[in-house]
VEXDREN-2710 file (C-alpha; in Angstrom, 1 decimal):
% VEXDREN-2710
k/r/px/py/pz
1/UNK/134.9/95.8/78.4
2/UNK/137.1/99.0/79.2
3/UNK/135.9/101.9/77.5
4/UNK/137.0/105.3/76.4
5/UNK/135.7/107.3/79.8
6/UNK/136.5/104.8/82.1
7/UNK/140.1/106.4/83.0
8/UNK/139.1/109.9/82.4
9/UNK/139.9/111.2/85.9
10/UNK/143.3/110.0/86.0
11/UNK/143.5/112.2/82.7
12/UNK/142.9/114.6/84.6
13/UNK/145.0/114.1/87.5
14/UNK/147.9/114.4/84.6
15/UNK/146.7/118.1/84.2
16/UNK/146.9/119.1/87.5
17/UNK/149.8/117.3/88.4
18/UNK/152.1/118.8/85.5
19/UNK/151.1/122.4/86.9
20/UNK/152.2/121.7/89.9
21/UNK/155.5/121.3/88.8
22/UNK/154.8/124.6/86.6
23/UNK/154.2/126.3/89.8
24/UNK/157.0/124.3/91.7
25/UNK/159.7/125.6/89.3
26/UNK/158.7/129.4/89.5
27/UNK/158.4/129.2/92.9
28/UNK/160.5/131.9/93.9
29/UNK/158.6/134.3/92.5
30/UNK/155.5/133.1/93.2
31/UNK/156.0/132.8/97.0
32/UNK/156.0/136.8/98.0
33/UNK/152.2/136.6/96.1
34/UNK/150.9/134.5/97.9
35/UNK/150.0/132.9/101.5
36/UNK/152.2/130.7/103.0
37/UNK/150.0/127.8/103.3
38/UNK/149.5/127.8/99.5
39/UNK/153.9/128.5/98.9
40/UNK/154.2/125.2/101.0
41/UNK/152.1/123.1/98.4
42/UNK/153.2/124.8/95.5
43/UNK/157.0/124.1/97.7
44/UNK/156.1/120.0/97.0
45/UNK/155.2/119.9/93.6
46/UNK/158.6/117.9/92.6
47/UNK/156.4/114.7/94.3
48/UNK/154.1/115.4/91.1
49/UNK/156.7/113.4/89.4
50/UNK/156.2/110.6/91.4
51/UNK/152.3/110.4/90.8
52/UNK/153.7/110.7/87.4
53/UNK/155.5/107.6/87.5
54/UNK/153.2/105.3/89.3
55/UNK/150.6/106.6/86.8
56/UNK/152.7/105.6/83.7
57/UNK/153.6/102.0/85.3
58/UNK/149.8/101.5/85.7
59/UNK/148.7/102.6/82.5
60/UNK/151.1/100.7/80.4
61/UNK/150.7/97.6/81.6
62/UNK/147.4/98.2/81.4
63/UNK/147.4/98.7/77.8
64/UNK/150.2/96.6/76.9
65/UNK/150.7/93.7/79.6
66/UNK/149.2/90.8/77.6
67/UNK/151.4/91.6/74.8
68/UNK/154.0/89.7/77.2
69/UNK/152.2/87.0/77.8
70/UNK/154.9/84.8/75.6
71/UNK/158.1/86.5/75.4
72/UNK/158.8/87.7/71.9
73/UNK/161.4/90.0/70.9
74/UNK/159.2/91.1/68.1
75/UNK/156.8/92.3/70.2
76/UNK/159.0/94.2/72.5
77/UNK/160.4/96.0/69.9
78/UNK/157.5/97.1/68.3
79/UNK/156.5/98.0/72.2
80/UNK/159.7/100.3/72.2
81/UNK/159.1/101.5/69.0
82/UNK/155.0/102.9/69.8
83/UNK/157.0/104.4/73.2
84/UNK/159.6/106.4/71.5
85/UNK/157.1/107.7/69.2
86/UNK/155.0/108.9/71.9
87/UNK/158.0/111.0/73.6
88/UNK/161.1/111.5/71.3
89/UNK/159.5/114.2/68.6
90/UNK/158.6/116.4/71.2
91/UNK/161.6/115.8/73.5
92/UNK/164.0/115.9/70.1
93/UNK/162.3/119.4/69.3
94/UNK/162.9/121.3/72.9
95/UNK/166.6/120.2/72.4
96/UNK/167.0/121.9/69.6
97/UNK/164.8/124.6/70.5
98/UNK/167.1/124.9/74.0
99/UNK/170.1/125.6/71.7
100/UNK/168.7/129.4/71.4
101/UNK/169.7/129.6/75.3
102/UNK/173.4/129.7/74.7
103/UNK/173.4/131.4/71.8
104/UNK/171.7/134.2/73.4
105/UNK/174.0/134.2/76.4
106/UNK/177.0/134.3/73.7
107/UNK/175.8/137.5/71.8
108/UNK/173.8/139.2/74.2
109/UNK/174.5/138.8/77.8
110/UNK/177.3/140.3/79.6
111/UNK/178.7/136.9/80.9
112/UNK/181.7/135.8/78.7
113/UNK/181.2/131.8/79.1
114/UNK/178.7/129.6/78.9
115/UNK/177.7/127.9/82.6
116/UNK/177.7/124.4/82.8
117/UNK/173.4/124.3/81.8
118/UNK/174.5/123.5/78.5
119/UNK/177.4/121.0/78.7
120/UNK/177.9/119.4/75.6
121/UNK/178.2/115.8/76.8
122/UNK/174.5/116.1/78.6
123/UNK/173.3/117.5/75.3
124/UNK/174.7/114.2/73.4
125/UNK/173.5/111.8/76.4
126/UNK/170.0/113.6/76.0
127/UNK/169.8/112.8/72.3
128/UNK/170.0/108.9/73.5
129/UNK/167.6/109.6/76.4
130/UNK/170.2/108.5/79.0
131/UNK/171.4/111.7/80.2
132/UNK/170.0/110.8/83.7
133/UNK/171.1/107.0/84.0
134/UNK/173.7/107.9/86.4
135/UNK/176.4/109.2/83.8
136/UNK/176.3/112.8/85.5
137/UNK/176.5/114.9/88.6
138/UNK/174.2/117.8/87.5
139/UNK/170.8/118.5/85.6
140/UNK/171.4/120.5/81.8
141/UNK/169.5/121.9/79.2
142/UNK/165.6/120.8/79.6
143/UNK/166.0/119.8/83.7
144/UNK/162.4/118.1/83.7
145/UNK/163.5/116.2/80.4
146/UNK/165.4/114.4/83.0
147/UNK/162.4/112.1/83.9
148/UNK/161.9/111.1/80.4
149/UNK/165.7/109.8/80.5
150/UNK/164.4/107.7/83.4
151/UNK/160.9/106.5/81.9
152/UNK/162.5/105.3/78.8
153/UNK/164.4/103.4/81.0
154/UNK/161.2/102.2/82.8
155/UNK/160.0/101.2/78.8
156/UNK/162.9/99.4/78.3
157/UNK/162.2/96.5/81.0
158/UNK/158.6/96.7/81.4
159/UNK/158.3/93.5/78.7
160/UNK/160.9/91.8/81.0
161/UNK/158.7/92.6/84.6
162/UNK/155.6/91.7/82.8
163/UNK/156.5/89.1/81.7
164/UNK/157.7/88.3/85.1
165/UNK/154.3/89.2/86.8
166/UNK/152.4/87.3/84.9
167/UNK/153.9/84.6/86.0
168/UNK/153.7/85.0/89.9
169/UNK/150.9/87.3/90.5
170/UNK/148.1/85.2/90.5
171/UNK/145.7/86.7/93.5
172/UNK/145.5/90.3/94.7
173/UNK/147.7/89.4/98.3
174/UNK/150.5/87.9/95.4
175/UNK/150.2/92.0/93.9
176/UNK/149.5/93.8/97.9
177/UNK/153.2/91.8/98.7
178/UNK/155.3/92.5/95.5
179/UNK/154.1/96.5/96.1
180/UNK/154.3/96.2/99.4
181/UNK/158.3/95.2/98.9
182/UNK/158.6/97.8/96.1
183/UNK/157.8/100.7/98.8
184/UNK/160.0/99.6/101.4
185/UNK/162.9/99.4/98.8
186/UNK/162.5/102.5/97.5
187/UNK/161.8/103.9/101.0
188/UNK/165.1/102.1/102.5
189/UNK/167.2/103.3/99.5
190/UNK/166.6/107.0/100.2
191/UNK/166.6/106.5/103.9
192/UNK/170.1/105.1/103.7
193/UNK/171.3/108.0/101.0
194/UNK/169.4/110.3/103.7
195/UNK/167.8/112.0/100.6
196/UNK/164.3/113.2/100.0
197/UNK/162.6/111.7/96.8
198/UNK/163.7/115.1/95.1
199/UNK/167.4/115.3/96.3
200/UNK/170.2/114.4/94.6
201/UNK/168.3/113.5/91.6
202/UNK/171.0/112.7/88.8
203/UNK/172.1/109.9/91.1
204/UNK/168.7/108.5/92.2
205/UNK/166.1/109.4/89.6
206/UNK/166.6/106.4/87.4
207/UNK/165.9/104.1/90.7
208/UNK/163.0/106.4/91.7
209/UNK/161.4/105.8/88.3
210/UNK/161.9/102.4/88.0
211/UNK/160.7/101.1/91.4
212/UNK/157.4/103.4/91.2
213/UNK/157.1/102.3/87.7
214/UNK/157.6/99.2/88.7
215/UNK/154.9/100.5/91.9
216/UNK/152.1/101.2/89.0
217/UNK/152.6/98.1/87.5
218/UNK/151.8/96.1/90.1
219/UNK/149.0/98.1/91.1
220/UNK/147.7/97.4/87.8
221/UNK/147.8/93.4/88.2
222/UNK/146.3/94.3/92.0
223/UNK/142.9/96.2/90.1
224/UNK/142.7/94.1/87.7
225/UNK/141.7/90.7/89.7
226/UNK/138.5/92.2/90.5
227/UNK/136.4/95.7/90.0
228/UNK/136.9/98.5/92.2
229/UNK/133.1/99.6/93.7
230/UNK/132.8/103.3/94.6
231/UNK/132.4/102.6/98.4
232/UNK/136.2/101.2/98.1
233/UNK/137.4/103.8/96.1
234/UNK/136.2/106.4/98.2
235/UNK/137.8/105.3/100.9
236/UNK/141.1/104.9/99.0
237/UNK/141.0/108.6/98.5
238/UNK/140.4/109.2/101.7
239/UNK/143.4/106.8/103.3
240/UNK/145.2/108.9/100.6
241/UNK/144.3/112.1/101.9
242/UNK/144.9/111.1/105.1
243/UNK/148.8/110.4/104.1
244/UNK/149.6/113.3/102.6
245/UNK/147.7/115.2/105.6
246/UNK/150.1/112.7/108.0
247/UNK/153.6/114.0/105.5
248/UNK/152.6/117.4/105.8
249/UNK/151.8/117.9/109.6
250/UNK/154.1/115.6/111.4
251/UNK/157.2/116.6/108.5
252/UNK/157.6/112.9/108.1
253/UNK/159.8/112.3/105.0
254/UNK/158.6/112.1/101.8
255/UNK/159.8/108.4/100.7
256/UNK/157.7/106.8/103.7
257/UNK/154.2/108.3/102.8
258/UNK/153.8/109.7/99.6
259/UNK/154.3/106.9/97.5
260/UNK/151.7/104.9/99.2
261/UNK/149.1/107.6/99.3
262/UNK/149.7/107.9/95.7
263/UNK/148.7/104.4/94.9
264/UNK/145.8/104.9/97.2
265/UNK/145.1/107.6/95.0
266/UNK/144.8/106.3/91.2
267/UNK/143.6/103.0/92.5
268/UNK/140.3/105.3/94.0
269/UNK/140.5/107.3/91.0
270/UNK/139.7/104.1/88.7
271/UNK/136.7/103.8/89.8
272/UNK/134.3/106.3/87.9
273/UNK/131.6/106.7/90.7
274/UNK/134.2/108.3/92.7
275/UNK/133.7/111.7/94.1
276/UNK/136.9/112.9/93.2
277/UNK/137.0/110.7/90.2
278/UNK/134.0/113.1/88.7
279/UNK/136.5/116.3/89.6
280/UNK/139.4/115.0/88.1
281/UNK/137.2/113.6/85.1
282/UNK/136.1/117.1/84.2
283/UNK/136.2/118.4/80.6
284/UNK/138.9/121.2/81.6
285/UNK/141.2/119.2/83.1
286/UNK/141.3/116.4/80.9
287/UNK/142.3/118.4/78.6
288/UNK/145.2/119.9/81.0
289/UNK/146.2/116.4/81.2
290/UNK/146.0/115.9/77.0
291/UNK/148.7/118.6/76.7
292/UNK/150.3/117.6/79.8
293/UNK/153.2/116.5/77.8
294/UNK/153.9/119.3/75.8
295/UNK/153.6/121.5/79.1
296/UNK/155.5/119.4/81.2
297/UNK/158.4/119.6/78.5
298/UNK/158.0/123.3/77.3
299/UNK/157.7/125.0/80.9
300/UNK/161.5/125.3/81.8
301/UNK/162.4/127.3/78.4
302/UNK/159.5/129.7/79.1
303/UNK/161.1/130.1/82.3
304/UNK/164.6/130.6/81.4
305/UNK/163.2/133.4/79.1
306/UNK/160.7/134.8/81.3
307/UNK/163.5/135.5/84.1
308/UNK/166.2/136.7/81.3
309/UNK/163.6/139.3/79.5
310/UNK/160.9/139.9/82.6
311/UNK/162.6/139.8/85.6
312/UNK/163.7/143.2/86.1
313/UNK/163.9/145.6/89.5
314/UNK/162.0/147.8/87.5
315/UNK/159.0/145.5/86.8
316/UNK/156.5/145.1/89.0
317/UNK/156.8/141.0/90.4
318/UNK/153.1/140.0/88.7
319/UNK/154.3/140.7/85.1
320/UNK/157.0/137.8/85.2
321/UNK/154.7/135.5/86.8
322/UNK/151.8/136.2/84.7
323/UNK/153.8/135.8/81.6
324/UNK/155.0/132.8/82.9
325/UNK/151.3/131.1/82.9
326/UNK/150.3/132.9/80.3
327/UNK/153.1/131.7/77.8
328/UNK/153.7/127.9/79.0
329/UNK/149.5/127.5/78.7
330/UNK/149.9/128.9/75.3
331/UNK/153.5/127.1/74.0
332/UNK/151.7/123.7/75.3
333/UNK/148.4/124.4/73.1
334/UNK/150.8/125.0/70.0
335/UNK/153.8/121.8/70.9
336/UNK/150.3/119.5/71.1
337/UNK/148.7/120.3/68.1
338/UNK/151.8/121.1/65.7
339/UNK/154.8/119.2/67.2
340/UNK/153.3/116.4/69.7
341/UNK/151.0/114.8/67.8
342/UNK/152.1/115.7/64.2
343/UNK/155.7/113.8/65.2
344/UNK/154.5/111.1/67.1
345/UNK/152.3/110.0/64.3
346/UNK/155.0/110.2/61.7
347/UNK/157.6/108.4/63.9
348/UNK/154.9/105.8/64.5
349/UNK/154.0/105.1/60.8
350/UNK/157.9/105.4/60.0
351/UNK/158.1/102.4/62.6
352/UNK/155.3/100.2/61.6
353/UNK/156.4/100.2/57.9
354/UNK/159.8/99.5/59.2
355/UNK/158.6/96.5/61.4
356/UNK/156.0/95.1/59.3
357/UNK/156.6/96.3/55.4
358/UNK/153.5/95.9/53.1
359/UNK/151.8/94.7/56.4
360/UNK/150.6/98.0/57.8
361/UNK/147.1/97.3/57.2
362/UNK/147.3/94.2/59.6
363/UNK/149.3/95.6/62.3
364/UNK/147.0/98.3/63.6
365/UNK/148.9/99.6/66.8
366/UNK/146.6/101.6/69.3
367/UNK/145.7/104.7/67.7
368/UNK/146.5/107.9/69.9
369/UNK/144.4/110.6/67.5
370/UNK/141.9/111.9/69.9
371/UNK/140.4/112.8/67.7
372/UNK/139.8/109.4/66.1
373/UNK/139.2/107.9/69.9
374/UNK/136.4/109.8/70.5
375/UNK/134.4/108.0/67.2
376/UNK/135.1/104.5/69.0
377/UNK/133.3/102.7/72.0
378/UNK/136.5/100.6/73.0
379/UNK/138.8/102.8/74.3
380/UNK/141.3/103.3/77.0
381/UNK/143.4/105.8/78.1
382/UNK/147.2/105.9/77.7
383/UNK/148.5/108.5/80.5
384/UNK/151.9/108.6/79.7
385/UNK/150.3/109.7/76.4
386/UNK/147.4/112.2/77.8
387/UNK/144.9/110.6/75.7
388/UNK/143.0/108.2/74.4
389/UNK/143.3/105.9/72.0
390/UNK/141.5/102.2/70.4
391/UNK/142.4/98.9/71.3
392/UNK/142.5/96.7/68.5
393/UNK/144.0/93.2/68.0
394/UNK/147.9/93.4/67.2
395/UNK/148.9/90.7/65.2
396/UNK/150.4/87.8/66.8
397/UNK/148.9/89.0/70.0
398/UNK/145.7/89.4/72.3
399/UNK/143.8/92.3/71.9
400/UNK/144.3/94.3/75.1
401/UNK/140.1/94.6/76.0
END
């Protein structure tokens, strides 16, 4: 039975992924302060994105897969329903919070027009979540909200591809070969656009979120035919290591590596007895990776007002950066606590009453209070949600344990 700890370190593998894209995107002026070993890392951190992905395709099936089992419309609704609860509060909120950017510009800066960051027609298509299905030519408003465009995409056939592996993946060499073809199409795809997995993303981020989506899935249905011992997991990690060493040395692109060695890495980090597993499976950063969310959404707008008020000739270079930490650690604390999970449990109830009136008491969804998780024994954790949460029978459906 899976329980509440089992998954802790890829919790914290969240964490220190969405910092690296908090570093990535304040890059510039973190660079002159440091060495230039540690400016090349911090240089990468828009692969974080794609851990990110592959994460979310594993955990979801894991949680949800035998919901699909049969194919019920029902059930994929009330899927959708749990998945926009979890990331449209928070998304919804920093869109209206972003609409203070303009304004500013309008009444206090000495530019006379607003640039094309706040295009109206992105700001509709992000309401929808589709401002990144291939409808544009730029990034606007909250740039990294551009990824949620894509995994909501990612939400909205996972009940179609389960459905789909359940039916053909029957051994772990049936999971190794549908992988196996999902990284040479995603590697072919950018070879032939001659694009690194970070270029030219309002054209190819939906198709890089699907197909490593699609990546973690399958990974999922690969672990799952039999356990993981540490020996094996340990030596993922390493073969991981190895990769990233390989992309970084030889300056082979990033499409034909780092996807694999990310795979290699959350199928070690399954496995508890892993050495890295007991790093990443640390109190601090599981916590990063509770608030990862709220950070990962919230970094940007400190940004844009940490380089409009901070960045000044006059200033010495560590006060914007350190306000920059300082702030996004802070905003993410307060969006978790008073906007994250606040809305996410009102949209949720709002939904279940919606789907199932005067039946809420039988149609327990996973719960995704912390909170509340850490009373229970049978738990899991739901990375694309940074936490934990029960698994309990849904009605017309297998319990997910």
């Amino acid at each position: 039975m899976i329980q509440k700890d089992d998954f802790a370190a890829l919790t914290g593998i969240r964490g220190v992924a969405a910092w690296w894209i908090v570093l990535f995107h304040f890059n510039e002026y973190l660079s002159p302060l440091m060495n230039v070993q540690a400016g090349r890392i911090i240089d990468r951190g828009y692969l974080a994105v794609d851990l990110f992905f592959e994460l979310s395709g594993f955990i979801i099936a894991l949680n949800y897969a035998e919901w699909f089992r049969a194919p019920r419309l029902s059930q994929a609704a009330k899927f959708l329903g749990i998945r926009l609860a979890r990331i449209y509060p928070l998304h919804a909120f920093m869109l209206l919070l972003f609409l203070l950017n303009p304004l500013v510009i309008v009444l206090f800066s000495h530019r006379s027009e607003i640039s094309h960051n706040y295009d109206i027609g992105y700001f509709i298509l992000s309401v929808f979540l589709v401002q990144n299905w291939g409808l544009t030519s730029s990034l606007a408003w909250n740039v990294p909200a551009w990824s949620i465009s894509t995994e909501w995409a990612a939400y909205l056939t996972f009940p179609l591809m389960t459905w789909i592996c359940l039916r053909i993946i029957r051994t772990r060499a049936h999971a190794f070969v549908l992988m196996s073809l999902l990284v040479c199409v995603l590697a072919s795809a950018f070879a032939i656009m001659d694009l690194s997995l970070g270029g030219g993303i309002p054209q190819t981020g939906l198709l890089r979120c699907l197909v490593e989506f699609w990546m973690g899935m399958c990974l999922y249905f690969f672990w799952r035919q039999k356990p993981v011992g540490p020996a094996y997991a340990n030596v993922s990690v390493l073969l991981a290591a190895i990769l990233l060493a390989a992309y970084v040395a030889f300056r082979i692109p990033d499409f034909v590596l780092v996807p694999s060695a990310f795979l290699l890495l959350i199928f070690g980090l399954t496995q508890k007895q892993c050495l890295l597993s007991r790093v990443m499976a640390s109190t601090p950063l599981k916590f990063l990776g509770a608030v990862s969310y709220s950070t990962y959404l919230v970094h940007y707008f400190v940004k844009d007002w940490v380089k409009f008020t901070l960045v000044r000739g006059n200033i010495p270079a560590e006060v914007p950066v350190l306000a920059y930490l300082a702030i996004t650690a802070s905003a993410s604390l307060f969006l978790y606590y008073y906007v994250e999970v606040s809305g996410r449990s009102t949209v949720r109830q709002w939904i279940m009453s919606w789907a199932s009136p005067g039946n809420s008491s039988r149609m327990r969804e996973p719960e995704i209070d912390s909170a509340l998780a850490a009373q229970t024994s049978d738990a899991t954790t739901d990375l694309a949600a940074g936490e934990f949460f029960t698994l309990e029978p849904i009605q017309g459906s297998p319990a997910t344990d």
